[in-house]
ZATORSE-242837 format. One record per atom (N, C-alpha, C): residue number from 0; atom name; x, y, z. Coordinates in steps of 0.2 Angstrom, whole numbers, padded with zeros to 4 digits. Example, Ala and Ser with C-alpha at 12.3 -4.5 7.8 and 13.67 -1.06 7.14 Angstrom:
0:N:0066:-0028:0039
0:CA:0062:-0022:0039
0:C:0066:-0016:0039
1:N:0064:-0011:0035
1:CA:0068:-0005:0036
1:C:0064:0000:0039
//
This chain:
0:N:0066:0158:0007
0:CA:0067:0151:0009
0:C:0073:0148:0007
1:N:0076:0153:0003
1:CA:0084:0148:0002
1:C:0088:0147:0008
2:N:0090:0141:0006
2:CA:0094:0135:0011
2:C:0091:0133:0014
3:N:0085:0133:0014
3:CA:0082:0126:0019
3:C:0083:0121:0020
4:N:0084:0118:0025
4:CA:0086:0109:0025
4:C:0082:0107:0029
5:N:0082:0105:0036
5:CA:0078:0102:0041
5:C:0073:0106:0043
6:N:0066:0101:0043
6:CA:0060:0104:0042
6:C:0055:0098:0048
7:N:0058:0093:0048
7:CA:0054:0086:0051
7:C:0054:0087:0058
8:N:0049:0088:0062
8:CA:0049:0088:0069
8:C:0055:0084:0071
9:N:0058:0086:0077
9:CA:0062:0081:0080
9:C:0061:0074:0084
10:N:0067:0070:0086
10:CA:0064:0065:0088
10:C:0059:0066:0096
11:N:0063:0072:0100
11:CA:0063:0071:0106
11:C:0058:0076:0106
12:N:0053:0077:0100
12:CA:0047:0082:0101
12:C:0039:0075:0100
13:N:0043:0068:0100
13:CA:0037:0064:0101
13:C:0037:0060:0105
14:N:0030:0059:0107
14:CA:0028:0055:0115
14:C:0029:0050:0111
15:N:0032:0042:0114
15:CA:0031:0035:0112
15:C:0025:0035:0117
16:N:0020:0031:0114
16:CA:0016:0027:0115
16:C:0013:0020:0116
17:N:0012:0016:0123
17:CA:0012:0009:0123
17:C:0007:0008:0116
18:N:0001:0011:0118
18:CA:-0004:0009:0114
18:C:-0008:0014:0109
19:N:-0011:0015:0104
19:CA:-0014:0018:0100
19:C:-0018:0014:0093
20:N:-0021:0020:0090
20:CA:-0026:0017:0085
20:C:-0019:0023:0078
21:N:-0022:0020:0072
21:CA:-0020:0023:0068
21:C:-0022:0021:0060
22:N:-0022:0023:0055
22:CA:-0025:0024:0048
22:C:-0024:0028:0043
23:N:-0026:0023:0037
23:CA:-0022:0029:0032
23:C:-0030:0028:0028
24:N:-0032:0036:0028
24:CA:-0037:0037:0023
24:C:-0036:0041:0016
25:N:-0040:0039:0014
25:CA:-0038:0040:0006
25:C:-0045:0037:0000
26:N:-0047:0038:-0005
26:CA:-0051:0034:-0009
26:C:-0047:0037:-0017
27:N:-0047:0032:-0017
27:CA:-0050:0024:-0016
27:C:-0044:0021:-0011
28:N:-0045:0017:-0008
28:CA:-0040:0015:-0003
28:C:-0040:0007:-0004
29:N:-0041:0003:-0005
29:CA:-0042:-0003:-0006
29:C:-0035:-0008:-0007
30:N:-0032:-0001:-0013
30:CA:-0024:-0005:-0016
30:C:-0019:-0002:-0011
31:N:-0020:0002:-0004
31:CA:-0016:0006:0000
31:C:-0012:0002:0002
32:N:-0003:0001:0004
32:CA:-0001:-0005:0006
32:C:0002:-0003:0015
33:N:-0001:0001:0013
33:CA:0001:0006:0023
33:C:-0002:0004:0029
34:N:-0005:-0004:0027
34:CA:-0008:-0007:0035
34:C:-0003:-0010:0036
35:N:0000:-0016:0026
35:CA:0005:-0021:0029
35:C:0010:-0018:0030
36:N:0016:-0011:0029
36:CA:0020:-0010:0033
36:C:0019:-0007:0040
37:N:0013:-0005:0042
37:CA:0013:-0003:0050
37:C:0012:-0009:0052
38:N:0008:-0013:0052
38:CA:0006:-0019:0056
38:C:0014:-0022:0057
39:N:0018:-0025:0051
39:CA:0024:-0027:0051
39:C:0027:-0022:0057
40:N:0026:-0019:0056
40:CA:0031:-0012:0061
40:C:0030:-0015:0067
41:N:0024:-0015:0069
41:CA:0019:-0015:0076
41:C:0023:-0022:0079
42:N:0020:-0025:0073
42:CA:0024:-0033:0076
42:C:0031:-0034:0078
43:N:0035:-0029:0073
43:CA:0043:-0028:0073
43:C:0045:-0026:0080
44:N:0041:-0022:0084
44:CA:0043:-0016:0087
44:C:0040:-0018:0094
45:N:0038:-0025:0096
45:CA:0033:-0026:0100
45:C:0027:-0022:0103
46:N:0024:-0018:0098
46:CA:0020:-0014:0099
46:C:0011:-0016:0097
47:N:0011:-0021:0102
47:CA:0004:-0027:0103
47:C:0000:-0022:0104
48:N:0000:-0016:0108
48:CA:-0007:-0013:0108
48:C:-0010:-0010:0102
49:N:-0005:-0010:0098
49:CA:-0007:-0005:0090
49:C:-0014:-0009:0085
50:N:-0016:-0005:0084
50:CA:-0018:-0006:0077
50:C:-0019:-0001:0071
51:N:-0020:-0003:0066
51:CA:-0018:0000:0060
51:C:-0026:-0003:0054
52:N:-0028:0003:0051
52:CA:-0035:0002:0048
52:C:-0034:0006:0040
53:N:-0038:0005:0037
53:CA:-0038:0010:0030
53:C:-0045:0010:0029
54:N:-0046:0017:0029
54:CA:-0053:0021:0030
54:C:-0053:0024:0023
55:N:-0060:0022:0018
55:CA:-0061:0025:0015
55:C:-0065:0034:0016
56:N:-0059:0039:0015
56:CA:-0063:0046:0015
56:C:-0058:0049:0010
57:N:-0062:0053:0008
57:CA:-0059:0059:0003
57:C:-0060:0066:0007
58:N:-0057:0072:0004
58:CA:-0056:0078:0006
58:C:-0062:0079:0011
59:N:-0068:0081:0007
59:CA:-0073:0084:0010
59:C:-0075:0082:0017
60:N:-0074:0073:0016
60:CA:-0075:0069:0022
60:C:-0071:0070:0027
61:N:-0066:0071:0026
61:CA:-0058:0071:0032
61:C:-0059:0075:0038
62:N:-0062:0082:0036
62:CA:-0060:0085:0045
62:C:-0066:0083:0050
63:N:-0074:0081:0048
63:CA:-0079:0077:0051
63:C:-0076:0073:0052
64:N:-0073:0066:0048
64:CA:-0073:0060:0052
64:C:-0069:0060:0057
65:N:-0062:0064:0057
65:CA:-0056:0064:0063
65:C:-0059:0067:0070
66:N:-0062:0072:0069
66:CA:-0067:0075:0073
66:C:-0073:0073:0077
67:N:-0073:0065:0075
67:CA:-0079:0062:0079
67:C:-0076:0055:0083
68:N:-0067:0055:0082
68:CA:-0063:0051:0083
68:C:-0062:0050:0092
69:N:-0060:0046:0095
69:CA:-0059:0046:0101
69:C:-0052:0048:0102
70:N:-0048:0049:0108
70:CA:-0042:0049:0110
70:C:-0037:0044:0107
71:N:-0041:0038:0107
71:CA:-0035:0032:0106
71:C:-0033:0033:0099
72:N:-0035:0038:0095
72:CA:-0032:0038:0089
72:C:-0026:0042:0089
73:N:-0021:0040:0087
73:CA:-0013:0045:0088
73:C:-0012:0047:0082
74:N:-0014:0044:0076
74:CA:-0012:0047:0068
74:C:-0016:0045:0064
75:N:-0013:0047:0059
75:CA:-0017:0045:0052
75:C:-0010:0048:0045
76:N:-0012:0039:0041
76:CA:-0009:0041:0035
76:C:-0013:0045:0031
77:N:-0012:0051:0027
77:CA:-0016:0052:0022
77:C:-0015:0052:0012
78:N:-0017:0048:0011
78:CA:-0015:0048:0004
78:C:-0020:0052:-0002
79:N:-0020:0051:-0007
79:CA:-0024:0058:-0013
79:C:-0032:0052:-0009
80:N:-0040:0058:-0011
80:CA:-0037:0066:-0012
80:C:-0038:0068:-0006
81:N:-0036:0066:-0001
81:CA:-0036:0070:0005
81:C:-0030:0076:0009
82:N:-0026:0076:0003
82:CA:-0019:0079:0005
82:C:-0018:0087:0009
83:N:-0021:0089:0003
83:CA:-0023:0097:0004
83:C:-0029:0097:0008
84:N:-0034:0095:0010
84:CA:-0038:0093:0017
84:C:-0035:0093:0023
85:N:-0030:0090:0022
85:CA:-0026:0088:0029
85:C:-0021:0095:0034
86:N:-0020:0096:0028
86:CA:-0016:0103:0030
86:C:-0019:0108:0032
87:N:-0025:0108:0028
87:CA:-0029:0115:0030
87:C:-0033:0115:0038
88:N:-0036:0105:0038
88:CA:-0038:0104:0043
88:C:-0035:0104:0050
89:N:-0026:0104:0049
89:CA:-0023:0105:0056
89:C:-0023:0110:0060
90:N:-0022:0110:0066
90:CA:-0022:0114:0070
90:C:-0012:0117:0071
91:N:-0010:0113:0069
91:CA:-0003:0114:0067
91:C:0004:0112:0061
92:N:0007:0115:0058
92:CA:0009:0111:0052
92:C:0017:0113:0054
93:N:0018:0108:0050
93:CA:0028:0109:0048
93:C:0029:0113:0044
94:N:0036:0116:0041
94:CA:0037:0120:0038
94:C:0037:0118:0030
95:N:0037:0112:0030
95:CA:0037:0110:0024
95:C:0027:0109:0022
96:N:0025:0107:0028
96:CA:0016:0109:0025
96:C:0014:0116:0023
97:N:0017:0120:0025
97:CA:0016:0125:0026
97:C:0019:0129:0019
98:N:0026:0126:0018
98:CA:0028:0126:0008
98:C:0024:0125:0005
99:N:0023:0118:0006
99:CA:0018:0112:-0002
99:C:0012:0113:-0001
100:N:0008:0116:0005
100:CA:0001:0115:0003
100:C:-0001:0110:0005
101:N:0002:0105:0006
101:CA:-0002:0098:0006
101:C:0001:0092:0013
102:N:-0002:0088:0016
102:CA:0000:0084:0021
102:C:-0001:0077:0019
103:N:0003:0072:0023
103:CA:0003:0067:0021
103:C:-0001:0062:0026
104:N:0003:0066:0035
104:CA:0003:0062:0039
104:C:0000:0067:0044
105:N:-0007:0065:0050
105:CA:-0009:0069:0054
105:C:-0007:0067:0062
106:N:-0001:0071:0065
106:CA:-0001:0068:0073
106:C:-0004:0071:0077
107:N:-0009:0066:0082
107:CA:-0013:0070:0087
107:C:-0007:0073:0092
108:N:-0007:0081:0093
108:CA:-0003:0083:0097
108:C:-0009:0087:0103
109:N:-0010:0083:0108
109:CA:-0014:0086:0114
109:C:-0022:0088:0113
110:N:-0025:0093:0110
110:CA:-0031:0092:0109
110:C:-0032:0094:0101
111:N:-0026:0093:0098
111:CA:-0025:0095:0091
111:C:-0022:0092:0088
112:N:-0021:0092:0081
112:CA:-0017:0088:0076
112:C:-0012:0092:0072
113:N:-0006:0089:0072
113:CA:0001:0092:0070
113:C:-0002:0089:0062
114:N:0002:0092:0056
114:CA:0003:0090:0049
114:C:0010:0090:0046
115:N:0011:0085:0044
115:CA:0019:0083:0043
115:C:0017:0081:0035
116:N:0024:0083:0032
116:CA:0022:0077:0024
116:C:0028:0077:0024
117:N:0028:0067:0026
117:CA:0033:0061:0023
117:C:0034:0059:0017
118:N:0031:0062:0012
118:CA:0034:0062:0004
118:C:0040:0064:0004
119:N:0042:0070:0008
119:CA:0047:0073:0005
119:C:0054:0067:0009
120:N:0053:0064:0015
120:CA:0058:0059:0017
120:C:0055:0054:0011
121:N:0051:0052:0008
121:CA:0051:0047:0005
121:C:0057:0049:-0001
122:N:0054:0056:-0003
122:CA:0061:0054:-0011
122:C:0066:0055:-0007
123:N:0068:0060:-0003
123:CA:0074:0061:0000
123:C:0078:0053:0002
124:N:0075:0050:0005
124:CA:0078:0046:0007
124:C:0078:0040:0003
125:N:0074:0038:-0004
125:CA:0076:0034:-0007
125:C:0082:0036:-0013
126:N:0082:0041:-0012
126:CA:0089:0044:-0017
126:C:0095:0042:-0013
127:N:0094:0044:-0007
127:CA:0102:0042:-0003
127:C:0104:0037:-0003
128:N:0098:0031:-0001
128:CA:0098:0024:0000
128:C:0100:0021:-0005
129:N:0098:0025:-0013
129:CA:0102:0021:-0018
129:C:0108:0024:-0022
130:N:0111:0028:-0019
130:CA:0117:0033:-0021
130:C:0119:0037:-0025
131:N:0113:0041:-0025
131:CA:0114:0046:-0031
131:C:0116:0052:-0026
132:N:0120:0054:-0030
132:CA:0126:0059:-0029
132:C:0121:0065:-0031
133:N:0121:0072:-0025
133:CA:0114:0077:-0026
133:C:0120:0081:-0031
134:N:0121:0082:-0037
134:CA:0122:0085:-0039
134:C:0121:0084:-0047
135:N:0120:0089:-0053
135:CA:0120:0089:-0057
135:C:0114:0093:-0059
136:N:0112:0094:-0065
136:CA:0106:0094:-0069
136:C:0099:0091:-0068
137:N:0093:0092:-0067
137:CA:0087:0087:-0063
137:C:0082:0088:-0069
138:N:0079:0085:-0071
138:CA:0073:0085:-0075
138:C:0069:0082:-0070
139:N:0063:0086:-0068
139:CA:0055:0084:-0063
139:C:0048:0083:-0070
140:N:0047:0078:-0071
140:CA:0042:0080:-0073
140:C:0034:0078:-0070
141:N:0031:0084:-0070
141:CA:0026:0083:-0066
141:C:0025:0086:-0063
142:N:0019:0090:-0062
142:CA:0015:0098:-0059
142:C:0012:0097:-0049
143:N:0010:0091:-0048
143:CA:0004:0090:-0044
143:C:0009:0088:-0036
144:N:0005:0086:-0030
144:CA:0009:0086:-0023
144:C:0016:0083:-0025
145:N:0017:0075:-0028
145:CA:0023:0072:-0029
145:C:0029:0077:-0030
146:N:0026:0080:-0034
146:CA:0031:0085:-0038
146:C:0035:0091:-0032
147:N:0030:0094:-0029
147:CA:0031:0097:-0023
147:C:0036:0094:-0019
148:N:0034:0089:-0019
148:CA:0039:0084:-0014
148:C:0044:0084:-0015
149:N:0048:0082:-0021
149:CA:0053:0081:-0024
149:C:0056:0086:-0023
150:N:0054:0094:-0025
150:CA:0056:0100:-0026
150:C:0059:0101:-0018
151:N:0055:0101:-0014
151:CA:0057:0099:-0004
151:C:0064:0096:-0004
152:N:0064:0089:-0006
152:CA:0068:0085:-0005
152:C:0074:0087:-0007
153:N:0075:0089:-0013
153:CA:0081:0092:-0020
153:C:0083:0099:-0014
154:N:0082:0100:-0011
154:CA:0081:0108:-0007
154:C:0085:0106:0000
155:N:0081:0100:0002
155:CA:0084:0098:0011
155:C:0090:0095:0007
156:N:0091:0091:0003
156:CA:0098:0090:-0001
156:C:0104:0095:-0002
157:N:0100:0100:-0002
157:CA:0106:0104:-0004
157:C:0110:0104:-0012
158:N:0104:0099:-0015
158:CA:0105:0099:-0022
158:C:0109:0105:-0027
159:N:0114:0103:-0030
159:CA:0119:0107:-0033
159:C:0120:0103:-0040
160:N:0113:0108:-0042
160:CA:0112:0109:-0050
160:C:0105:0113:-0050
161:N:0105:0114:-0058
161:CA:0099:0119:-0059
161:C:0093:0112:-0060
162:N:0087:0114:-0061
162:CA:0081:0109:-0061
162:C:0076:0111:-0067
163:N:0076:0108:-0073
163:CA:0069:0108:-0076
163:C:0064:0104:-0076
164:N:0057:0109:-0074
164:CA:0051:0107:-0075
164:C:0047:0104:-0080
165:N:0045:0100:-0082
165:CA:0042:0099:-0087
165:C:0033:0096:-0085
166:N:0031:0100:-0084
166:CA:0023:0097:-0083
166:C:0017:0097:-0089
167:N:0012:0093:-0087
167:CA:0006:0091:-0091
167:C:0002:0099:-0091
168:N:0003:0101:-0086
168:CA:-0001:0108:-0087
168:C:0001:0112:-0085
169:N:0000:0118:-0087
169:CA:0005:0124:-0088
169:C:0003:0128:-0082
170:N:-0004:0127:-0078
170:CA:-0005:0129:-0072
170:C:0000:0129:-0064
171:N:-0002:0119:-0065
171:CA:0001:0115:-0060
171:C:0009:0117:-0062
172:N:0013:0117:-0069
172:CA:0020:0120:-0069
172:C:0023:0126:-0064
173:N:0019:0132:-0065
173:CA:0019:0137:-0064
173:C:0021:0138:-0056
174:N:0016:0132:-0053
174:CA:0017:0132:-0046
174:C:0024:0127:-0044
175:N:0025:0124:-0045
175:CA:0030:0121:-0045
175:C:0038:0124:-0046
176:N:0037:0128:-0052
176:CA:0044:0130:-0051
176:C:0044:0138:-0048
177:N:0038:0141:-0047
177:CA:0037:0145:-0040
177:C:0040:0144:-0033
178:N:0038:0137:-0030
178:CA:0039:0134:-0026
178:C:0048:0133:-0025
179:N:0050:0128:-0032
179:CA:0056:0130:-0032
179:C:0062:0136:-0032
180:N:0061:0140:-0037
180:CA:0060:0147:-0035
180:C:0062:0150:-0028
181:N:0056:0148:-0022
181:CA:0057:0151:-0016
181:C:0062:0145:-0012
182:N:0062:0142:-0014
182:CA:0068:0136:-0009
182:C:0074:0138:-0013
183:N:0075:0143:-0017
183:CA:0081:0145:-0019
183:C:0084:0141:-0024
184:N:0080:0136:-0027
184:CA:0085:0129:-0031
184:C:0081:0134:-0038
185:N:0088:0133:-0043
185:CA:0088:0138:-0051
185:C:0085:0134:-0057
186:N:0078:0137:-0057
186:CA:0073:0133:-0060
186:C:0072:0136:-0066
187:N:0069:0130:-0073
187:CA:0065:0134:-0078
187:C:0059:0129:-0081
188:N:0055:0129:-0085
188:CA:0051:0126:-0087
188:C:0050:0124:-0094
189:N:0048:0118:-0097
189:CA:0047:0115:-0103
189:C:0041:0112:-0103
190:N:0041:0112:-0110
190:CA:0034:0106:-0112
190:C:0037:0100:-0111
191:N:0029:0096:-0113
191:CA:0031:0088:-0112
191:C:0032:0085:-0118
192:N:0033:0088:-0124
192:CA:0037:0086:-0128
192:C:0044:0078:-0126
193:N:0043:0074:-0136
193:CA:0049:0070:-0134
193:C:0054:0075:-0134
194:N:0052:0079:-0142
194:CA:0058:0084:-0142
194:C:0061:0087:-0137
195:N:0056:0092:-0132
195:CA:0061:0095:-0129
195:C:0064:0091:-0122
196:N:0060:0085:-0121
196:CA:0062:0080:-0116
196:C:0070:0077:-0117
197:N:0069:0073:-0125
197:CA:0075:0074:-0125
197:C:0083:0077:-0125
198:N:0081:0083:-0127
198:CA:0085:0089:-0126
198:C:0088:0088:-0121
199:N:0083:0090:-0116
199:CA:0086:0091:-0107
199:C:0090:0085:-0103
200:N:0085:0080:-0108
200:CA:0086:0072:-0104
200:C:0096:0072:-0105
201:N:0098:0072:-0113
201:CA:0105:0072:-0112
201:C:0110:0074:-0110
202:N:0106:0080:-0104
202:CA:0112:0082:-0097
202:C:0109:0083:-0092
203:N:0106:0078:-0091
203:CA:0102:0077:-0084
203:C:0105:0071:-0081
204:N:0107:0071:-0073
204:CA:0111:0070:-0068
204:C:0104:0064:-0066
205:N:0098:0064:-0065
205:CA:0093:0063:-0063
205:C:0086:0066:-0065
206:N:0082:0059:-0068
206:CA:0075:0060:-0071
206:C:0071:0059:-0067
207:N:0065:0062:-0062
207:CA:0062:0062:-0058
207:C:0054:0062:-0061
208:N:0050:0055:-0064
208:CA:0043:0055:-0068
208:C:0036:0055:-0061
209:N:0035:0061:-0062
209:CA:0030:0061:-0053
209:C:0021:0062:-0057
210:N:0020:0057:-0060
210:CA:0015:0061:-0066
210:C:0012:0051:-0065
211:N:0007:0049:-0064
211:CA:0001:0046:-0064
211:C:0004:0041:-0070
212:N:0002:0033:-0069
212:CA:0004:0027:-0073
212:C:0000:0030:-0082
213:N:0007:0029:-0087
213:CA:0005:0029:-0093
213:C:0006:0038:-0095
214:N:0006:0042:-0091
214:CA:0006:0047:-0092
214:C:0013:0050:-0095
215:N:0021:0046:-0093
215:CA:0025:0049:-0097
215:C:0028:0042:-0101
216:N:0022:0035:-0104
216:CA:0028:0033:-0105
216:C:0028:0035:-0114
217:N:0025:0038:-0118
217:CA:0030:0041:-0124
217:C:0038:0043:-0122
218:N:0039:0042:-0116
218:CA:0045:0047:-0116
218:C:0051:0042:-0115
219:N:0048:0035:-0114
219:CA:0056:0032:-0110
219:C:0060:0031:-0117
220:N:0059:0030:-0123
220:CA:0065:0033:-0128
220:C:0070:0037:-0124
221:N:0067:0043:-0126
221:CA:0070:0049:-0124
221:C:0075:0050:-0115
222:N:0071:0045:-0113
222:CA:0075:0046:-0105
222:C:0079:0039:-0103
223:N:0080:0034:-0110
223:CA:0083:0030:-0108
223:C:0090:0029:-0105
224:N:0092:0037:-0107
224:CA:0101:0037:-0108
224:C:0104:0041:-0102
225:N:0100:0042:-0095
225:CA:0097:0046:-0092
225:C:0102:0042:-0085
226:N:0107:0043:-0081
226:CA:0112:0040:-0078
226:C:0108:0037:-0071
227:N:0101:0042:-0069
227:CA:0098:0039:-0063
227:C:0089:0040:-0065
228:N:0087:0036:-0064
228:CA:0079:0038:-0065
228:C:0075:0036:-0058
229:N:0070:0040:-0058
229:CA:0067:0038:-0050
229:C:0058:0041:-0054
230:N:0056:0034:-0056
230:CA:0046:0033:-0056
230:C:0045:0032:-0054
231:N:0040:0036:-0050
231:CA:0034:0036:-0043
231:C:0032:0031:-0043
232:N:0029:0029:-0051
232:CA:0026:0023:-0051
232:C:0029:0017:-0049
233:N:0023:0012:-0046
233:CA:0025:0005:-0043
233:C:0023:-0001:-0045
234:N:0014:0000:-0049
234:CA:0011:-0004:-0052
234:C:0008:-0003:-0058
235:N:0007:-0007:-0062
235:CA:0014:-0011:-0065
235:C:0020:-0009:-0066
236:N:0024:-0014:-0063
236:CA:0031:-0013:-0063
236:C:0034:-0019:-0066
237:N:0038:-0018:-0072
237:CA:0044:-0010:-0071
237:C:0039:-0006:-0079
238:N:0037:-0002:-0077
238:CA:0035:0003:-0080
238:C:0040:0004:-0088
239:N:0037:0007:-0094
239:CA:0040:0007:-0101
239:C:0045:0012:-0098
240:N:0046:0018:-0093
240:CA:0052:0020:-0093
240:C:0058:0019:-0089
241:N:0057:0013:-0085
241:CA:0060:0010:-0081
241:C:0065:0003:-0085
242:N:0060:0000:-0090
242:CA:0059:-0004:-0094
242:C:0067:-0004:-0099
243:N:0069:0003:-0101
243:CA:0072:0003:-0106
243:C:0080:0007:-0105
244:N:0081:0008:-0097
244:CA:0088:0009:-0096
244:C:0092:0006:-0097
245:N:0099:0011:-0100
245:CA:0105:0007:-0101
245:C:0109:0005:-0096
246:N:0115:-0002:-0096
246:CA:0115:-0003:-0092
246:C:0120:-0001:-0085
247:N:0119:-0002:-0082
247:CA:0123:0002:-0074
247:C:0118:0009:-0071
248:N:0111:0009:-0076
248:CA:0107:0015:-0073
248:C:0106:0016:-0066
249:N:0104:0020:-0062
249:CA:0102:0017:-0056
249:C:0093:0020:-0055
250:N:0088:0015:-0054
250:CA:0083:0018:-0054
250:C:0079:0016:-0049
251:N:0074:0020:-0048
251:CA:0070:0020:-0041
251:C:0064:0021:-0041
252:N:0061:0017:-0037
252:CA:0054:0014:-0043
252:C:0048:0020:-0034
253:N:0043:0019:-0034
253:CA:0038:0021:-0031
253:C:0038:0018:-0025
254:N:0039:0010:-0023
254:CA:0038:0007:-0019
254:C:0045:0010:-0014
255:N:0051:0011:-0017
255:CA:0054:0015:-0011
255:C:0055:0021:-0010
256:N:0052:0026:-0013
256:CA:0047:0031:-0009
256:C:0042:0030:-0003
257:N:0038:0026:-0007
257:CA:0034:0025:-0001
257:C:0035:0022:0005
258:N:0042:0016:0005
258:CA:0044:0013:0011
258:C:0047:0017:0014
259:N:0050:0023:0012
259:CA:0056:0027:0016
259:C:0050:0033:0018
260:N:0045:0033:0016
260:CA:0042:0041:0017
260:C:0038:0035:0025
261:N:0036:0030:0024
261:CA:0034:0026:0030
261:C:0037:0024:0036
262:N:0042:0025:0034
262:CA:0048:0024:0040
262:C:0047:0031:0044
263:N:0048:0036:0042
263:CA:0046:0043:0045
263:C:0040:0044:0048
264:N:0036:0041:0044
264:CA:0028:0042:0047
264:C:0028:0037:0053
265:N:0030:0031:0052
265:CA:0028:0027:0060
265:C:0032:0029:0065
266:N:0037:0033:0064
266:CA:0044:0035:0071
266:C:0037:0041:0073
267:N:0034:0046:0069
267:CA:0030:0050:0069
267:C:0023:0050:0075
268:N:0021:0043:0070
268:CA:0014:0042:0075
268:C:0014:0038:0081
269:N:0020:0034:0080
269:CA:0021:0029:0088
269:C:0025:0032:0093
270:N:0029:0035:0090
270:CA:0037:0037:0093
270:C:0041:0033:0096
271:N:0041:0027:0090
271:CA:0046:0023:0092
271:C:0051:0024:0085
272:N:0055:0022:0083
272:CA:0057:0021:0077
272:C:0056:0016:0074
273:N:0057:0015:0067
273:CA:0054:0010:0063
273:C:0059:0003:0062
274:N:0057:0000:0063
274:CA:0059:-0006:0063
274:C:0063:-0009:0052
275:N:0065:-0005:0049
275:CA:0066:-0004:0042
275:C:0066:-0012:0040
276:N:0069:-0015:0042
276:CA:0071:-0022:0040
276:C:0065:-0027:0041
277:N:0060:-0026:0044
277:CA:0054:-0027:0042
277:C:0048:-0026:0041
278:N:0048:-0019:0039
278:CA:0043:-0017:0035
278:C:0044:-0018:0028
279:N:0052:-0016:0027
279:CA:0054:-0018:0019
279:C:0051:-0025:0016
280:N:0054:-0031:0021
280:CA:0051:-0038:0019
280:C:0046:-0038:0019
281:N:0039:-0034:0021
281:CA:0034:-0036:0023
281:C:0031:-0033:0016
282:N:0034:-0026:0013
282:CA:0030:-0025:0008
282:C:0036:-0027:0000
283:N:0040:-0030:0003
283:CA:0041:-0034:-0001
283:C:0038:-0042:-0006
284:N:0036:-0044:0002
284:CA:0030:-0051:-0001
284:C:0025:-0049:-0001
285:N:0021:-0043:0002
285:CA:0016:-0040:-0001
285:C:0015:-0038:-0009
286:N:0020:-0037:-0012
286:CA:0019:-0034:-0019
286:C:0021:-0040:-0024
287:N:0024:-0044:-0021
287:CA:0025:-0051:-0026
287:C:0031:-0051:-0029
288:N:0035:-0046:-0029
288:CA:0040:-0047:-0035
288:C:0046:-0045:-0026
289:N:0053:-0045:-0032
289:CA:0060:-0044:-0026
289:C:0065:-0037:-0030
290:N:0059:-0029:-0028
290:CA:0064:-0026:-0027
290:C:0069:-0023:-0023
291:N:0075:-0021:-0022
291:CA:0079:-0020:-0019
291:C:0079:-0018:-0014
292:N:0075:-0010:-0013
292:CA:0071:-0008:-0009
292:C:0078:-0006:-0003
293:N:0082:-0002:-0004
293:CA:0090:-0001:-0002
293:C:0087:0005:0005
294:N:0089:0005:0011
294:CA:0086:0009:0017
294:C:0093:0012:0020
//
C-alpha cells in the first residue's frame, strides 16, 4: 500500500440530485451538529428539496433501518458506533474503507450503497487549511477509527517524517501502527506515559490527540512546546491541551475536522459541492464561541 494518495471517489462519478432525504445516525446523536451544516448547505446551495434528519441507531440497528428506507433517501452521515456497521453493511467501499475498517458516510449507488470515510478529508484537510507543513516527526496518540484517519490522511499527504504511536491500549496500538506500516509511513510505538510523551513531544513537528475528552489531558505539560497541535476534541473548548501552547503554536481543534470531513460528505450525497462559507458560519453560531475554522 505504500504511496497511496487518492482514494475519494471522483467528482464526475456522482449524480447531482434536485431532491433527496439524508441523515446522520449515530447514538447518542442528540449533540450531532451534521443537520446544522447540511441544512446550512441545503439552504446555501438552493437545494429546497433536501432534508436532513438525525436518527438515533447504533451498530446492530444500522443495516435493518436503511433497508426499510425508500429511494428518496441518497445518504447517510454515520457517526460512533455505527462506523464499523457501515462498512461491512455496504455493497461497496472505497479504498480507504477497505484500509480502516470503518465508514463514515453511506451513498446510495443504484440498488446499493457506496461507503466512503470523510474523517480522513476531515484531518487532511484541516491540516492544509491551517498551514502545517507535512513534514517532520508526528506523535498520534490514540488507538481507535480517529486514529486510523489520521494515519490515511498523513499517507494521502505524503507525509515526510517517521510517526509515533502512543495508545491507551496496547491492542487498538498494534492496529494502528500495522495500518501504518502497510501505507508505507515509518512507524513505532510508545506508552502513554508523561515521561515517554515528553521525550517524543520535543521533536515532534505535529501532535495529533484522537483519544476521547479528558483522556490525554495529564499530558498538556508535556505537549505544550509542541509547534502544531491538532485535538479532535471540540467540547469543551479549548481543552487543558490546547489550553497551554506556547505562543505562535498553530492548533486545531475537532470542530475543523468535522467541517472539512462535511464539506466532502455533502459534495458526496448531493453532488453538488459544498457551499464552505456557509456551513462554517452556521456551525460557527451553532457552537457559540469564534473559532477560526480556516477552509
Amino acid at each position: 500500500m505504500a504511496g497511496v494518495c487518492a482514494t475519494n471517489a471522483t467528482t464526475n462519478e456522482i449524480t447531482s440530485r434536485t431532491a433527496g432525504r439524508a441523515a446522520v445516525l449515530g447514538s447518542p446523536i442528540g449533540h450531532s451538529l451534521s443537520p446544522v451544516l447540511y441544512r446550512a448547505g441545503f439552504a446555501a446551495a438552493g437545494l429546497s428539496g433536501w432534508s436532513f434528519d438525525a436518527i438515533e441507531c447504533d451498530g446492530a440497528r444500522l443495516p435493518g433501518l436503511i433497508a426499510e428506507l425508500g429511494p428518496e433517501w441518497a445518504g447517510f452521515a454515520v457517526t460512533m458506533p455505527g462506523k464499523q456497521a457501515a462498512a461491512e453493511f455496504a455493497t461497496g467501499r472505497s479504498a480507504r474503507v477497505d484500509a480502516l475498517g470503518v465508514a463514515n458516510t453511506l451513498i446510495r449507488r443504484g440498488d446499493g450503497w457506496w461507503a466512503e470515510n470523510t474523517d480522513v478529508d476531515g484531518v487532511r484537510g484541516a491540516l492544509q487549511a491551517a498551514g502545517v507543513t507535512p513534514s517532520g516527526p508526528v506523535l498520534l496518540i490514540g488507538g481507535g477509527g480517529t486514529a486510523r484517519a489520521v494515519v490515511a490522511a498523513l499517507a494521502e499527504m505524503v507525509w515526510n517524517g517517521p510517526l509515533v504511536v502512543a495508545g491507551r491500549r496496547p491492542a487498538s496500538s498494534v492496529i494502528v501502527v500495522d495500518l501504518a506500516r502497510r501505507y508505507g509511513l515509518p512507524v513505532r510505538a510508545i506508552g502513554l506515559s508523561v515521561d515517554e510523551i515528553a521525550a517524543v513531544a520535543t521533536e515532534s513537528a505535529l501532535a495529533v490527540a484522537a483519544v476521547p475528552a479528558g483522556a490525554a489531558d495529564h499530558l498538556a505539560g508535556a505537549l505544550a512546546r509542541v509547534p502544531a497541535l491538532f485535538d479532535v476534541i471540540y467540547h469543551p473548548w479549548p481543552t487543558p491541551l490546547a489550553a497551554v501552547g506556547t505562543a505562535g503554536r498553530i492548533t486545531i481543534t475537532g470542530l475543523d475536522m468535522l467541517l472539512h470531513q462535511a464539506l466532502r460528505q455533502f459534495e458526496l450525497v448531493t453532488g453538488v459541492r459544498a457551499p464552505a462559507d456557509a456551513m462554517r458560519a452556521a456551525l460557527r453560531k451553532a457552537v457559540g464561541t469564534d473559532p477560526t475554522l480556516p477552509v
